[in-house]
C-alpha positions in Angstrom: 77.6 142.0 98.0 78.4 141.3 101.7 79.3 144.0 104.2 82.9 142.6 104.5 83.1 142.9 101.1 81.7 146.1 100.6 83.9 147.4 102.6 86.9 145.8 100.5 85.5 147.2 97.3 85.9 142.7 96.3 84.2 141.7 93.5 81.7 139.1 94.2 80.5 136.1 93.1 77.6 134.6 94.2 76.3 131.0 93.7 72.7 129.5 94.5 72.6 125.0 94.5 69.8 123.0 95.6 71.9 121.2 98.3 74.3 123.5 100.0 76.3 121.3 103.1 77.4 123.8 105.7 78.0 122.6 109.5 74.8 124.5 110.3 72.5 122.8 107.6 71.5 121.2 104.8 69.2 122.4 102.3 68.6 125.2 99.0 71.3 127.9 99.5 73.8 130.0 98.6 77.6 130.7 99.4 78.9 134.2 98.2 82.8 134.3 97.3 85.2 137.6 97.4 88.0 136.8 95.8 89.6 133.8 97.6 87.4 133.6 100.7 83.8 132.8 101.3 82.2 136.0 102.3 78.8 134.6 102.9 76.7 131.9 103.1 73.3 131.4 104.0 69.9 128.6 103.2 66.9 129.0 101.1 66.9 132.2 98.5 70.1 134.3 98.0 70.1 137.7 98.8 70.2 138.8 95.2 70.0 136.8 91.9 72.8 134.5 91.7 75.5 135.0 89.3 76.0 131.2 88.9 72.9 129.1 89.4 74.2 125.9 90.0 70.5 123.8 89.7 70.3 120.4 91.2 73.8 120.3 92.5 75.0 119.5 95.8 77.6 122.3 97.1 79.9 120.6 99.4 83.2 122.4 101.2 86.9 121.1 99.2 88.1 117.8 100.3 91.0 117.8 103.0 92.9 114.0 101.8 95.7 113.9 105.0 96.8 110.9 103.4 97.6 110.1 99.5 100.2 109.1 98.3 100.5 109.9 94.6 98.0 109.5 91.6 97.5 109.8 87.6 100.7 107.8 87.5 103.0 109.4 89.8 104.5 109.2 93.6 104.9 112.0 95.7 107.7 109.4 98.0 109.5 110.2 94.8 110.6 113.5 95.5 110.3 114.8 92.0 108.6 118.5 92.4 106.9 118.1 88.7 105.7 114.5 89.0 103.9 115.8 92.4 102.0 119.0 90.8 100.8 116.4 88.7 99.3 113.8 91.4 97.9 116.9 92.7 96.3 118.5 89.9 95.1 115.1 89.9 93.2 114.8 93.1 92.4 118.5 93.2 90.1 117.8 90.2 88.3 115.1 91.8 87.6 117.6 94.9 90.9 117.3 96.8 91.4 121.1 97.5 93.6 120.0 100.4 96.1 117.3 100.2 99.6 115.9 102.4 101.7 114.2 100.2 102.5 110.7 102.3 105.8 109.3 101.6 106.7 105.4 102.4 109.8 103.8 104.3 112.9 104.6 102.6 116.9 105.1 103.9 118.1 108.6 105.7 118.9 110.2 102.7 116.3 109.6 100.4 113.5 110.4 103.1 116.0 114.0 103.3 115.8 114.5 99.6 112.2 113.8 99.3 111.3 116.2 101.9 113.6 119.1 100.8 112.5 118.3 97.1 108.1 118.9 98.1 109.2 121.8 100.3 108.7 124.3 98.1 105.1 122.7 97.5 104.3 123.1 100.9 105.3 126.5 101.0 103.9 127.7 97.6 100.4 126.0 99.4 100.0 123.3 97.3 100.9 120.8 99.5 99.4 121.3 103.2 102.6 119.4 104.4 104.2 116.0 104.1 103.5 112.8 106.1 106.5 110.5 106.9 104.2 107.0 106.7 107.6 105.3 108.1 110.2 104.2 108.3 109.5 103.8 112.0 107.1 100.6 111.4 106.8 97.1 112.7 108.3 94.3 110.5 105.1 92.3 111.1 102.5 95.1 109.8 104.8 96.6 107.4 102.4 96.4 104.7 103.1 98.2 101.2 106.9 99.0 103.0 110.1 98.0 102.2 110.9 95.3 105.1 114.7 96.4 104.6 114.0 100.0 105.3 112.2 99.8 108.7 114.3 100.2 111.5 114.1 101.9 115.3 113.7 105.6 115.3 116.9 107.5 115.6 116.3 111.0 117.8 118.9 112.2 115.2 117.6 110.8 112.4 114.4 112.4 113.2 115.9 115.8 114.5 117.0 116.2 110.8 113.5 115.2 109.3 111.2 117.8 111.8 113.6 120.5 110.5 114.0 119.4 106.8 112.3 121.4 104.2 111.7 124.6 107.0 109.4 122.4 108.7 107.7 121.0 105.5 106.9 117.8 107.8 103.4 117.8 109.4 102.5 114.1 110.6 105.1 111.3 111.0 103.0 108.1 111.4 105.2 105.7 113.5 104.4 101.7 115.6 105.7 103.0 119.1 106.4 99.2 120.0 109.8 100.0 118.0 112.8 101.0 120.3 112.4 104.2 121.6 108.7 104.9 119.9 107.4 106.5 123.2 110.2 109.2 123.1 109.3 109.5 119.7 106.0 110.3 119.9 107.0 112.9 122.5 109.6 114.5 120.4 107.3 114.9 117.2 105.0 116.0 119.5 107.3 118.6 121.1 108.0 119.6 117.6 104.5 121.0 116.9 104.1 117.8 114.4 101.0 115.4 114.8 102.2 111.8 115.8 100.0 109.1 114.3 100.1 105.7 115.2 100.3 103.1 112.9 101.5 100.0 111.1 101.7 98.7 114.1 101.3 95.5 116.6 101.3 97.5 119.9 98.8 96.3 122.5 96.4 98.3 123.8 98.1 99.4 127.3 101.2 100.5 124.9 98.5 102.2 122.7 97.0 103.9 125.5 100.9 105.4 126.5 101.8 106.4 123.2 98.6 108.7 122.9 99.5 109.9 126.9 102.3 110.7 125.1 101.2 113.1 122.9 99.9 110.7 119.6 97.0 112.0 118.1 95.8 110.0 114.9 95.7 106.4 114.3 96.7 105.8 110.7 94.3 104.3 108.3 92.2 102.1 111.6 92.3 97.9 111.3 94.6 98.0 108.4 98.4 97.0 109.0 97.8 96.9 112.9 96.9 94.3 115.5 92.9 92.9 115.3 90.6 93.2 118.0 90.5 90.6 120.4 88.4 89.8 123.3 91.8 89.4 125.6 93.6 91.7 123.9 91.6 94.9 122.5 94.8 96.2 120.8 95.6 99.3 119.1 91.8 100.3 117.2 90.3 100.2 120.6 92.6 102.1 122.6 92.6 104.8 119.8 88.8 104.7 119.3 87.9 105.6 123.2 90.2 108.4 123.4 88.4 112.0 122.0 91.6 113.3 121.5 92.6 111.0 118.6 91.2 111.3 115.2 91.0 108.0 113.1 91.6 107.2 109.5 89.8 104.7 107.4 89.7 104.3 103.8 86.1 104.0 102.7 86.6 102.5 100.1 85.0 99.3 100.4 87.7 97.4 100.1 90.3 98.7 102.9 87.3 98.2 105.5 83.8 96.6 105.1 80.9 99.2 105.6 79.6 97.5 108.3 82.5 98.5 109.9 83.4 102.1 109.7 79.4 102.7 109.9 79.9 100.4 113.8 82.9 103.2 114.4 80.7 106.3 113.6 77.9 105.0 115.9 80.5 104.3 118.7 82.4 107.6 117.9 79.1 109.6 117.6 79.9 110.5 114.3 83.0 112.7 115.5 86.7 112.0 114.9 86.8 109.8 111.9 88.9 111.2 108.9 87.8 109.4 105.2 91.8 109.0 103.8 92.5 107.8 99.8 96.0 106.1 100.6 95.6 106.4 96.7 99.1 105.4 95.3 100.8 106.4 91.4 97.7 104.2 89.8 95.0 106.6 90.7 92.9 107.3 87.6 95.2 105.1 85.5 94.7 101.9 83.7 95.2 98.2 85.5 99.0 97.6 84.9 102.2 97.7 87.1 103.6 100.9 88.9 105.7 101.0 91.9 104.9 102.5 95.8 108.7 103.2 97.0 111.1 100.6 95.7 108.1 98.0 95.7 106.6 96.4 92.2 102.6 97.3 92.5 100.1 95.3 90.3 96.8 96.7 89.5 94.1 94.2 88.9 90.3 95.6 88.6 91.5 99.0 90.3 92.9 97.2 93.4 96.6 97.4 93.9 98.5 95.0 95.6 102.5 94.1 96.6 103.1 92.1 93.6 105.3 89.8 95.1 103.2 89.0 98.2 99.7 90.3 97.5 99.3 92.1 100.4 97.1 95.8 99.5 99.0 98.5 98.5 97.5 101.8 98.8 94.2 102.3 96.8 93.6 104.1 93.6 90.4 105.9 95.0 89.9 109.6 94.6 88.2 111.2 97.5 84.8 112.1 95.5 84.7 108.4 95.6 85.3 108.1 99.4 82.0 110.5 99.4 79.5 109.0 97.5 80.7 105.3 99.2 80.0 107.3 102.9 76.5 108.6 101.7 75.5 105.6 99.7 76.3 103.1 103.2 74.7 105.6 105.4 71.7 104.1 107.0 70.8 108.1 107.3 68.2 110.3 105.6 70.3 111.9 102.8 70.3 115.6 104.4 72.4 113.8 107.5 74.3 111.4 105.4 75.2 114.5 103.2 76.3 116.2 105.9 78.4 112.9 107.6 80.0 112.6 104.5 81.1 116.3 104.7 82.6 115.7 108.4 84.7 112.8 107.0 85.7 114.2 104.5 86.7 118.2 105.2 86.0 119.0 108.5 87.5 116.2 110.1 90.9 115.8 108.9 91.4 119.8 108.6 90.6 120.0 112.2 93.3 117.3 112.6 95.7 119.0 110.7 95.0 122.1 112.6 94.2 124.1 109.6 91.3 126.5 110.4 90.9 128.1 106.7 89.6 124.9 105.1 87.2 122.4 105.7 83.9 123.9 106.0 81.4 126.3 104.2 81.8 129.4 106.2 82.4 133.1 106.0 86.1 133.4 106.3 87.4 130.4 105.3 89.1 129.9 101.6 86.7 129.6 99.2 87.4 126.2 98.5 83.8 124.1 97.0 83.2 121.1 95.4 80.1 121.1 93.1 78.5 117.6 92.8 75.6 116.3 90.4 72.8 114.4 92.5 74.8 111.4 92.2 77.7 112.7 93.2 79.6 112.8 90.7 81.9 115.9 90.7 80.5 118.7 88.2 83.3 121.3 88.8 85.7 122.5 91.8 87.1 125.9 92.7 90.0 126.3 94.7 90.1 130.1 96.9 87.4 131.1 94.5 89.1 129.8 91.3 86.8 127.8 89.4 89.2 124.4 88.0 86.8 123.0 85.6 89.8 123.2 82.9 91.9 120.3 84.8 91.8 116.7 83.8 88.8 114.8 85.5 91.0 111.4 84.8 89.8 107.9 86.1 
């Protein structure tokens, strides 16, 4: 038993893995729990026999998703408390200990209900907060959006959102090319929320003003905004050179080709990029059709798509997924790869979302901890020290 918790009179429990992943190493260890925190943690042989012995496993900290947008057939943009418990029971049992629930573009008053109806979610800590993916977009990038719900951001309209649901709102992802986006930016920022930029055909001066201006992530990177090119370096360019900006990208293999994402962890130094699902309702559910907002989405071979246009539509990844694709691309001994994978994946977007408590295996942070098999498959999950084994590992 640690000294903190000695002192506490906490019951311990204390697990021994092969791999442990903590931001100091990588290697045979041990993480002790007290109740819902981590009390310690510590490489090569515990400090007393282990109470869970955990073999060949790979002990990695809970996965922090910032941005998902349902799963295991339903939608968190459909405001319905009991269909979102169930997207994130969903993720949580694939290692998502930490999850926004991303809505899409949608009128006033459904974006108001939506929020007010996941408040209580965000409260109750099962939601970290909700991400307004729109409806401040540009018609050309619009992506998985309804066209006929993106318009020009309205300071009213976005007054009432910021405050909706006590402050349930954590990140509103918006293209600032739209009338009035710079203002925008400011007053989310202003507001304690994270503005993201995305969706977007900005150039890269505009780019550069919106993050003056306070924007701090660029929403899933290369997908739905302007390409590179050589005279005009757009929007992925201005938000990879700035340290202040943390990107997205969906490492999934399909959203963006290895090749890629591994060039923007050499040019980041490994720092700064956030691994995101964008999973949608058909997470862990058969091919078939399902909707994201008002749109028809068809499933084909696990890739959704608009089904009238055939543009991508989300993904139906899990972030376990996200992990093994990281390690398995990484040109990396495994000990560093492991320990990439864990940046992208936990520390990263935490630090983004400004939650200290999550994201890392460390004393005094929730005792959130995936356990993975050596091929990274997830074995079990426990969420502030509560081992989840009994949920549905679906998909």
């Amino acid at each position: 038993m640690s000294a903190g918790a000695a002192r506490t009179g906490t019951a311990t429990t204390l697990l021994a893995a092969d791999t442990v992943v903590t931001p100091a190493a990588v290697g045979p260890g041990w993480v002790e729990l007290a109740g819902s925190r981590i009390a310690a943690a510590g490489m090569g042989a515990p400090p007393r026999r282990a109470d869970v012995d955990l073999g060949d496993a790979v002990l990695v900290p809970g996965f922090v998703d910032m941005h998902v947008h349902g799963g295991a057939g339903a939608a968190f943009p459909d405001g319905d408390p009991e269909q979102a418990l169930q997207a994130v029971r969903f993720h949580r049992a694939h290692g998502s200990t930490t999850m926004m629930a991303s809505l899409v573009a949608a009128s006033p008053p459904q974006l108001l209900r939506a929020v007010d109806a996941l408040a209580d979610l965000v409260t109750d800590g099962e939601l970290a907060g909700v991400h307004l993916e729109g409806p401040w977009l540009a018609a050309a990038r619009c992506g998985a959006h309804d066209p006929g719900q993106l318009r020009d951001p309205d300071p009213k309209e976005l007054n009432r959102l910021l405050r909706a649901g006590d402050g349930a709102v954590r990140m509103v992802t918006l293209a600032p090319e739209r009338a009035g986006g710079l203002n925008a930016v400011r007053r989310i920022a202003d507001a304690g929320v994270i503005a993201a930029l995305g969706h977007t055909d900005a150039s890269y001066a505009l780019t550069r003003s919106a993050v003056a201006a306070g924007a701090r992530v660029g929403t899933h990177l290369f997908n739905a905004m302007a390409p590179v090119h050589h005279r005009e370096p757009g929007p992925a360019v201005a938000l990879l050179e700035d340290a202040r900006v943390t990107v997205e990208l969906v490492t999934d293999g399909l959203h963006v080709h290895p090749a890629l994402w591994e060039h923007v962890l050499r040019s980041t130094k490994g720092q700064r990029v956030a691994a995101v699902t964008d999973a949608m309702a058909a997470a862990g559910m058969p091919d078939g059709e399902y909707h994201l907002g008002p749109l028809r989405v068809a499933v084909t071979d696990r890739v959704a798509r608009v089904a009238d246009t055939g543009t991508i539509a989300g993904s139906t990844a899990t972030t376990d997924a996200l992990f093994a694709n990281i390690v398995r691309h990484a040109a990396l001994p495994r000990e560093e790869a492991l320990s990439r994978a864990v940046a992208m994946t936990a520390e990263t977007p935490a630090r983004a979302l400004g939650l200290t408590e999550v994201g890392a295996i460390e004393p005094g942070r929730r005792a959130d901890l995936v356990v993975l098999d050596p091929d990274l498959r997830v074995r079990d999950v426990y969420r502030a020290g509560i081992r989840l084994s009994s949920l549905p590992l679906a998909g």
